[in-house]
C-alpha positions as CSV (number, residue, x, y, z in Angstrom):
1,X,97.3,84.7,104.6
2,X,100.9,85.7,106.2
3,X,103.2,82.8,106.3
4,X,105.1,83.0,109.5
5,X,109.2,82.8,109.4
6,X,110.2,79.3,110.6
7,X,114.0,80.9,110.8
8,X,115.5,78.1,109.1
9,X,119.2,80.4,109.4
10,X,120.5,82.1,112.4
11,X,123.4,83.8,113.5
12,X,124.5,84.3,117.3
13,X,124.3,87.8,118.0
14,X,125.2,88.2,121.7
15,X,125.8,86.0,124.2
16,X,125.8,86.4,128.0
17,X,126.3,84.2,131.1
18,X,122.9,82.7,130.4
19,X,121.7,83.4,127.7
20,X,122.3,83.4,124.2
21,X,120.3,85.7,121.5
22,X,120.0,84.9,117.8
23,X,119.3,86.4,114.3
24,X,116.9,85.1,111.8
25,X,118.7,85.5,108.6
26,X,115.8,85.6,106.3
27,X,113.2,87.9,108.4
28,X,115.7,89.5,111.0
29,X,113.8,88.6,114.0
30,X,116.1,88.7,117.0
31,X,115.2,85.7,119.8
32,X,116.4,83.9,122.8
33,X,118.1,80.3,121.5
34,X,115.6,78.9,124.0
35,X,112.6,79.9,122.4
36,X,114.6,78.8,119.2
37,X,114.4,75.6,120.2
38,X,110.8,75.3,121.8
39,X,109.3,76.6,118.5
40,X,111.1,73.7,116.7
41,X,109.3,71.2,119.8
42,X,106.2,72.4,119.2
43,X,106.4,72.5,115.6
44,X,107.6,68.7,115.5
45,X,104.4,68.0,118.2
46,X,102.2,69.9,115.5
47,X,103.6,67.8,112.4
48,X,103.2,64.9,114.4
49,X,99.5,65.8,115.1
50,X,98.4,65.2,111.6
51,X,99.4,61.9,110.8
C-alpha cells in the first residue's frame, strides 16, 4: 500500500496578490497554502471520526 505524504515541512515558494504556493520538503509536491490547510481540516474531521 502507498502511504500518502502528509507534508509535515514546507517552504513558501512564490507568492502572489492572492495566493501563496508551497513546497513539501520531504516529497516535493508543490500546492496552494489553501489546500494546505483544508487537507489538515479534513484530516482532523477524519481522526475525529474514529473515536
Amino acid at each position: 500500500m502507498i502511504t500518502q505524504c502528509k507534508h509535515p515541512i514546507v517552504k513558501i515558494v512564490s507568492r502572489d496578490e492572492d495566493a501563496e504556493f508551497v513546497e513539501c520538503q520531504n516529497c516535493g509536491e508543490i500546492f496552494d497554502s489553501t489546500e494546505f490547510s483544508d487537507i489538515a481540516i479534513e484530516e482532523q474531521e477524519e481522526e475525529e471520526g474514529k473515536d
